[in-house]
DOLOTI-752409 format. One record per residue (C-alpha): x, y, z; residue in one letter. Coordinates in steps of 0.5 Angstrom, whole numbers, padded with zeros to 4 digits, always signed. Layout:
XYZA
...
! end
This chain:
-0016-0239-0110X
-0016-0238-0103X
-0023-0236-0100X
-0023-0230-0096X
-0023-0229-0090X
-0029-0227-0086X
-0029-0219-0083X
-0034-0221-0076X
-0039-0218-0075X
-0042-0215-0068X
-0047-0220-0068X
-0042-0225-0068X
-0041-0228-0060X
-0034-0230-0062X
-0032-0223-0065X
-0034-0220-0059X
-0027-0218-0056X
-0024-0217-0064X
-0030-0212-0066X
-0028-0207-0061X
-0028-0200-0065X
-0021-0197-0062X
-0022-0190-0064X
-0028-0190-0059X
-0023-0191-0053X
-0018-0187-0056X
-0023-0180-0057X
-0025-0182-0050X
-0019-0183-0046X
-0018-0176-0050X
-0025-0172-0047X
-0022-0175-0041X
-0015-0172-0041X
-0018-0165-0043X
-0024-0165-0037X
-0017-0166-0032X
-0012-0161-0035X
-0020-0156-0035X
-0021-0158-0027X
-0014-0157-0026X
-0013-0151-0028X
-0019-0148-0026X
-0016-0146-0018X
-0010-0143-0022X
-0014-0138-0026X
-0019-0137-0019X
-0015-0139-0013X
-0022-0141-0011X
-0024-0147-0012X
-0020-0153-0014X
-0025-0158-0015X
-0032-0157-0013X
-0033-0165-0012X
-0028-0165-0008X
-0030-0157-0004X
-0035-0156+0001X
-0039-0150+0001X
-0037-0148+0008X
-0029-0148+0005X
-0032-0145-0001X
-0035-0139+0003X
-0028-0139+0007X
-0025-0138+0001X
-0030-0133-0003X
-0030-0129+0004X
-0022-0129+0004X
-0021-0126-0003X
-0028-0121-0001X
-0023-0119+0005X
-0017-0119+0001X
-0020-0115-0004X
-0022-0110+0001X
-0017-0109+0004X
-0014-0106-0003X
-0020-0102-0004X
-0019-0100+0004X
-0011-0098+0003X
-0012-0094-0004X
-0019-0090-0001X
-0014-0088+0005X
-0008-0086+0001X
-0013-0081-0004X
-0016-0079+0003X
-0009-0078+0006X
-0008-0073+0000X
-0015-0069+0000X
-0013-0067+0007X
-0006-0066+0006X
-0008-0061+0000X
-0014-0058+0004X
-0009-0057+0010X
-0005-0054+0005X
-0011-0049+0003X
-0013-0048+0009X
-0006-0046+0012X
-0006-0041+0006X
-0013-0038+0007X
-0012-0038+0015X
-0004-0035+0015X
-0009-0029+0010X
-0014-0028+0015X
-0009-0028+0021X
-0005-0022+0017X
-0012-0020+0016X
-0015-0019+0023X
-0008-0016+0025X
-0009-0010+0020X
-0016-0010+0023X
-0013-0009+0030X
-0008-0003+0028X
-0014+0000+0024X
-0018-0001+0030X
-0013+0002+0035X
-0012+0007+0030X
-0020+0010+0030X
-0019+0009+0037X
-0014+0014+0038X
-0018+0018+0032X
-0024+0018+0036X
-0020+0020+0043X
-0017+0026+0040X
-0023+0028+0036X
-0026+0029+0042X
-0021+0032+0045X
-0021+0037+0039X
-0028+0038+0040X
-0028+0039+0047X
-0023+0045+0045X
-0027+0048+0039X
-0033+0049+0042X
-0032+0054+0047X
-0027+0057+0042X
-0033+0057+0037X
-0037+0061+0043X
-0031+0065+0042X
-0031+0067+0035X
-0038+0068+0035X
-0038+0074+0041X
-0032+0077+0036X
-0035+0077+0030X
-0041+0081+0033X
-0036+0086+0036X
-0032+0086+0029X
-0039+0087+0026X
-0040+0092+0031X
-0034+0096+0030X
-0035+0095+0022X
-0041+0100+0022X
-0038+0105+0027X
-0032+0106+0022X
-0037+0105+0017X
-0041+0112+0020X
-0035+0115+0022X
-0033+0115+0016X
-0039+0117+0013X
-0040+0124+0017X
-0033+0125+0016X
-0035+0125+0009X
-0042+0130+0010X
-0039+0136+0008X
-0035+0134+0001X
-0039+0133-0005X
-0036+0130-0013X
-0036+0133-0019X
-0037+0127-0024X
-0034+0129-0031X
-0031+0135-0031X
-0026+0135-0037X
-0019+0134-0035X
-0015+0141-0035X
-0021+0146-0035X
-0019+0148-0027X
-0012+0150-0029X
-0007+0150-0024X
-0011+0152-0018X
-0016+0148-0018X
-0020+0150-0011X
-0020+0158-0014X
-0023+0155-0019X
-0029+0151-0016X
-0031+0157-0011X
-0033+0161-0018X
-0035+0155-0022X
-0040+0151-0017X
-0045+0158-0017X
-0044+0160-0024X
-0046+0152-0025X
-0051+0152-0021X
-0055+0159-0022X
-0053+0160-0014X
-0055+0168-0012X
-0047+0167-0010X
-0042+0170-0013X
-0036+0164-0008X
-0038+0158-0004X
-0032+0158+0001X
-0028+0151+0000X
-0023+0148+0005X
-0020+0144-0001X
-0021+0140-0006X
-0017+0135-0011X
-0019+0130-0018X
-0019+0122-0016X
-0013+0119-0015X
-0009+0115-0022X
-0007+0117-0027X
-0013+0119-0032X
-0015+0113-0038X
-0021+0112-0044X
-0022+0118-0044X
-0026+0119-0038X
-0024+0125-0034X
-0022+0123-0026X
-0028+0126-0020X
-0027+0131-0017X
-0028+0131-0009X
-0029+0137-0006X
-0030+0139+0002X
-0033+0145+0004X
-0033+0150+0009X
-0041+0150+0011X
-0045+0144+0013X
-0050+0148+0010X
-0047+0149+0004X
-0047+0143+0002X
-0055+0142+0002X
-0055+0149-0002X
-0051+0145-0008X
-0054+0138-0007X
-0061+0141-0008X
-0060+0147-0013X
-0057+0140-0018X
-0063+0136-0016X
-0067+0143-0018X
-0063+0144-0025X
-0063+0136-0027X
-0059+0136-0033X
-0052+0140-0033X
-0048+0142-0039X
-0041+0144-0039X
-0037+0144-0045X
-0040+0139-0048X
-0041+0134-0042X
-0046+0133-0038X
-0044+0133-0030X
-0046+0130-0023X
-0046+0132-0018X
-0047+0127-0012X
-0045+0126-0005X
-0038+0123-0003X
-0040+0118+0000X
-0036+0112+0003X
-0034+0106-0003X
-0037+0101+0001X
-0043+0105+0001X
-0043+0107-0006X
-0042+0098-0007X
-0048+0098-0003X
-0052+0103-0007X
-0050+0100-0014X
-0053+0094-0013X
-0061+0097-0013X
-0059+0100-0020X
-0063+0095-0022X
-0069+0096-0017X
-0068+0103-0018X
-0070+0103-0026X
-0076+0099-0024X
-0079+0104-0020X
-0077+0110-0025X
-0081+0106-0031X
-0087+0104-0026X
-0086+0113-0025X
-0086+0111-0017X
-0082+0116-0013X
-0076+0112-0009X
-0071+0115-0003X
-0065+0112-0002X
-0062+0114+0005X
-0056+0112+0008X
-0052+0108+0008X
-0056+0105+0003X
-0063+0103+0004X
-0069+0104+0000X
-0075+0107+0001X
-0081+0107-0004X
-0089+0108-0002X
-0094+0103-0006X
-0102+0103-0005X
-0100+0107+0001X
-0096+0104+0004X
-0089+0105+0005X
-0083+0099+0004X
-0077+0099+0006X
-0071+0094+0004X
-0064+0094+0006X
-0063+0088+0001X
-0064+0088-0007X
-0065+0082-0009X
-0072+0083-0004X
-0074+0089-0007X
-0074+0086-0014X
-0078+0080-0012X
-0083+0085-0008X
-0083+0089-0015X
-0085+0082-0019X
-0090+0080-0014X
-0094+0086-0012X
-0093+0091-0018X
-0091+0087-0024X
-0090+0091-0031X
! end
């Protein structure tokens, strides 16, 4: 039987070079290989450093300092390409805006030219009006004063006539002067039979509601008229036929307007039993606490009456 043969051991001087562990080597050779492949391929991946035991620092910083500019340089293009854009884009505004106020300032510049020429013919206007205005104002005197010279002529061309107020139509019969020369002093319980009359007619129109048209009459006498006015004013009331008649004055109708508007201050007086004239064209007259007023407005007379007299 053969004997077995004999593994060496570490320790054994002759199997030094046998004892050797292949695996060792091979996982060695490994490390290596792969710590070459890592430091070649790390300046691909970085394009700086190629092997630091085999760089300085100064080409180090060289290379570093060369990527910096690089990479500022991309940075500097791309900040000037958005700039370029912005300003484009602003000057595009700005165009618009300034093309808007040019269009603007033109229409202020027409619109100035304009209110300058307003202001000239304005002036120019004026200058024309106010000696026409002097003008005016000394015409509208003389038509005012030339208003109340026919306003008086037309006045004493009345003094002499007198109306009758409702008088039933048809009561004259066909001649209707004939009729007032005896009617008037029967009406009125004159100590005369006639009172000459010169002529006389009823209102002109056509009569309606029932109401009969005043009666104008024009007398002869001056003095005739005052007889009549004063001998109605005596009697008050006066009845014929079932009406009640007046006889008042003919006046002119803008005075009879004149007039009509102290109705009002008129009735006031007769309530507070205080005597009243209205003269001619229409002012009235009244005395209180002895003093005698005068008013040619009725809006100053009411106010006076509320003030000073009360209800």
């Amino acid at each position: 039987m053969p004997k077995p043969t004999k593994r060496p051991t570490r320790n054994d001087p002759d199997s030094a070079e046998d004892d050797i562990d292949p695996t060792p080597a091979t996982s060695g050779y490994a490390n290596a290989a792969r710590e070459a492949s890592a430091n070649a391929s790390f300046p691909a991946k970085t394009g700086l450093i190629a092997n630091s035991s085999e760089l300085s620092t100064e080409a180090l910083l060289q290379r570093i300092s060369m990527a910096v500019a690089e990479e500022g340089q991309r940075t500097q293009q791309s900040l000037l390409e958005s700039f370029n854009k912005f300003e484009a884009t602003v000057d595009a505004k700005l165009n618009s805006i300034m093309t808007r106020i040019d269009a603007v300032v033109a229409t202020t510049d027409a619109l100035s030219v304009r209110v300058t020429e307003s202001e000239a013919r304005i002036s120019g206007l004026e200058d024309g009006i106010a000696p026409l205005k002097k003008r005016l104002d000394v015409m509208e005197q003389c038509n005012k004063a030339l208003a109340d010279k026919v306003l008086d002529l037309e006045g004493r061309s009345r003094r002499d006539n007198i109306r009758i107020l409702n008088l039933k139509e048809a009561t004259e019969g066909s001649d209707l002067t004939i009729f007032l020369e005896g009617f008037i002093p029967k009406l009125l319980k004159l100590p005369v039979t006639s009172v000459p009359i010169d002529r006389a007619h009823r209102g002109f129109g056509v009569p309606g509601d029932g109401r009969p048209r005043p009666i104008i009459i024009k007398l002869q006498r001056s003095r005739d008229v005052r007889v009549i006015m004063t001998a109605a004013k005596r009697q008050g009331a006066i009845q014929h036929d079932g009406s009640s008649l007046r006889i008042v004055p003919d006046v002119p109708p803008s005075v009879r307007m004149a007039r009509r508007a102290f109705n009002a201050v008129c009735s006031d007086l007769i309530k507070k039993n205080i005597r009243f004239l209205m003269a001619y064209p229409a002012v009235l007259s009244f005395t209180t606490d002895g003093i005698k007023k005068t008013f040619r407005d009725p809006n100053e007379a009411a106010a006076f009456l509320n003030i000073n007299i009360g209800s």
